[in-house]
N, C-alpha and C positions, 0 to 999 in steps of 0.2 A: 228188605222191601216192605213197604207199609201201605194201606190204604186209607185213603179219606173221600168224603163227600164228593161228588163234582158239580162244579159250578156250571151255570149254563154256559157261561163264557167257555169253560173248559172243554165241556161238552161238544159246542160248535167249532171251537178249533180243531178238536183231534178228527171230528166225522168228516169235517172238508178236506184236510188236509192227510190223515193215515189213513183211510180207510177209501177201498176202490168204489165205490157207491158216491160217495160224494156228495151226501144227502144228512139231511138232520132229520133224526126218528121223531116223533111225535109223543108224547106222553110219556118220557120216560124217566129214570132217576139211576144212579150207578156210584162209578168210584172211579175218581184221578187215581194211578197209579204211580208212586214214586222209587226210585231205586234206590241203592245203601248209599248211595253217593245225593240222595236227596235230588235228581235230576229227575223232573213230570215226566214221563212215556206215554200220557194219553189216558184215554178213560176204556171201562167196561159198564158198557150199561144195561137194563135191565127195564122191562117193559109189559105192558097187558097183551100187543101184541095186534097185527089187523086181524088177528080171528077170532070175533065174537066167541065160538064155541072151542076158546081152545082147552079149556076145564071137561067139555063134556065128555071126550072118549076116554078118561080117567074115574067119569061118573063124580065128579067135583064141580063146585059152586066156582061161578065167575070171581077171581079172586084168589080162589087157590092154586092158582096155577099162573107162571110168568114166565116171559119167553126171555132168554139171554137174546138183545136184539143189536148190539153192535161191541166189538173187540178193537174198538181202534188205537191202535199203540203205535209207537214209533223206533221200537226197537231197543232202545239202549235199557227194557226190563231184564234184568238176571235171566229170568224163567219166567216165559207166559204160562206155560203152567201152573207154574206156583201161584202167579198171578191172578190166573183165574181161581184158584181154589183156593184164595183166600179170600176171592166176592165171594165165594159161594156159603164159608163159614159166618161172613158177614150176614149172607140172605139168611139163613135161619136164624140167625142173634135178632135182626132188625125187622123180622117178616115171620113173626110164628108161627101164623095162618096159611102159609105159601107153604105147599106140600108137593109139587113139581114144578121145575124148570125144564122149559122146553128149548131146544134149536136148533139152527138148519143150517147146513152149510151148502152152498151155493154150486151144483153141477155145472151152470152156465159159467161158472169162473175155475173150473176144475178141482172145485174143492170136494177133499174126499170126507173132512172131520178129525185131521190128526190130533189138533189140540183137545176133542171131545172126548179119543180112545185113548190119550195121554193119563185124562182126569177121570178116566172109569166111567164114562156117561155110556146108558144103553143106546145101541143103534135097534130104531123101530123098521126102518127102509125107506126106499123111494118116496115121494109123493109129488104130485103135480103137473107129471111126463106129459108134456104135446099138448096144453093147456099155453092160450094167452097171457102172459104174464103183463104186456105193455105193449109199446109202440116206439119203431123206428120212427122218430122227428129228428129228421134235418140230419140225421146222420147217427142220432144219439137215443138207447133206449130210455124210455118214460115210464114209469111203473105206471100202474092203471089208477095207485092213491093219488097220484100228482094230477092225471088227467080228471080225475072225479073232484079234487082239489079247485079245479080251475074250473069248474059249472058246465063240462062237458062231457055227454053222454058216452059211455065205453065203448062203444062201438066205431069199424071205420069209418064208415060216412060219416058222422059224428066229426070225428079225428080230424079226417080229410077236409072235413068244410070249414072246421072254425080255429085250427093251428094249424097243418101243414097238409098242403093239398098230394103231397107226396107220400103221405106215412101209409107205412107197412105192418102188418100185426107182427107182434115178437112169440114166437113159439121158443118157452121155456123148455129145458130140457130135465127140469126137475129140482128138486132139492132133498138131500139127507137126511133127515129126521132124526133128533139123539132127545136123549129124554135124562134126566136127573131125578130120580123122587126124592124126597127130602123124610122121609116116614116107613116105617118099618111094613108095615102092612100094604104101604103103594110101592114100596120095593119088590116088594114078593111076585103084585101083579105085573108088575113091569117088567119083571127079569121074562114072564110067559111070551110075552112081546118083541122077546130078544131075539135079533138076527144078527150073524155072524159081521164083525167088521168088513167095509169097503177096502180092498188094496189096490195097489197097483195105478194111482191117481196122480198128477202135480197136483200140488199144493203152493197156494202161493201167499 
C-alpha cells in the first residue's frame, strides 16, 4: 500500500462518489491511496476545518492543529487502518508545526469511531447533541456551510423564504470527538481528556 498527493480531480471523485456526504470539503489537501496491486481506493484528506477555534482548547495557535476532514475510500484498500496511519506518518514528515489531528465521527449516521479506536486515537466525548446542524430541503439535509454559501441567513424564515418554503431545522444528534497529538507533551494532556471508548454502535 502506498500514498501519494491527491489531485483535486481525485479529491472530487472519491467525496462524490465513496463517501455518504456527497460533498466537497473546502480548503483541504490529503492523499490518494493505492493498493499493492496499484488499484486508486480514494483519498484521505485533511483540513483547518469549519472551526475557527479548533487550536484553542489544546491552548495552540491556529495552525497547529488539523482536523482529519473526509476518509473516502472505496474499498478495494488492504487495511484502512493501515491506511490511515500512514497519512498520519506522512502529516508529521510534511506538517512539523501540526501538533494535533482532530475528528469526528458522525452519530447521525451511527458512526461510533471504530477506525479511530483501531489507530489509538483518544476519544474526548460527545459534542453538539440537540444543536441545528442544517436544514431539511426538499427532502434532503443541507449543512448550515452550504446555506451561508448561498447568501442566506441561517435561520428558518430565512430558509423558508428564499430556498424551500417547506424546510425543517435538522437537529443533530451529535458527533464523536477523537483527538491524535502528534508531540510528547500534548500527549500527556490529552491522554487527561480520555474517556472510555463508544461500543455497541453500527458502523457503516
Amino acid at each position: 500500500m502506498r500514498l501519494e498527493k491527491a489531485s483535486y480531480k481525485a479529491i472530487k471523485y472519491a467525496c462524490l462518489k465513496f463517501h455518504y456526504a456527497k460533498s466537497i470539503p473546502v480548503n483541504v489537501f490529503g492523499f490518494s491511496v493505492f493498493n499493492k496491486s496499484n488499484d486508486w481506493c480514494g483519498v484521505i484528506l485533511y483540513g483547518t476545518g469549519a472551526n475557527n477555534n479548533l487550536a484553542k482548547p489544546y491552548k495552540l495557535k491556529q495552525g497547529q492543529a488539523i482536523e482529519l476532514v473526509r476518509m473516502a475510500l472505496n474499498g478495494k484498500q488492504e487495511s484502512t487502518s493501515k491506511a490511515l496511519s500512514l497519512s498520519l506518518k506522512l502529516i508529521k514528515k510534511k506538517l512539523p508545526l501540526c501538533k494535533i489531528i482532530i475528528s469526528y465521527a458522525d452519530i447521525d449516521q451511527n458512526h461510533t469511531g471504530i477506525i479511530y479506536q483501531a489507530t489509538n486515537w483518544i476519544y474526548e466525548g460527545e459534542y453538539n447533541k440537540g444543536t441545528v446542524s442544517g436544514y431539511l430541503i426538499k427532502g434532503k439535509k443541507v449543512h448550515n456551510k452550504t446555506i451561508y454559501g448561498k447568501g442566506v441567513k441561517q435561520n428558518l424564515e430565512s430558509v423558508r423564504k428564499y430556498i424551500d418554503v417547506n424546510a425543517e431545522k435538522y437537529i443533530t444528534k451529535g458527533k464523536r470527538k477523537y483527538i491524535y497529538p502528534l508531540t510528547k507533551d500534548l500527549k500527556e494532556m490529552c491522554i487527561k481528556l480520555k474517556k472510555p471508548y463508544p461500543k455497541n454502535a453500527i458502523e457503516v
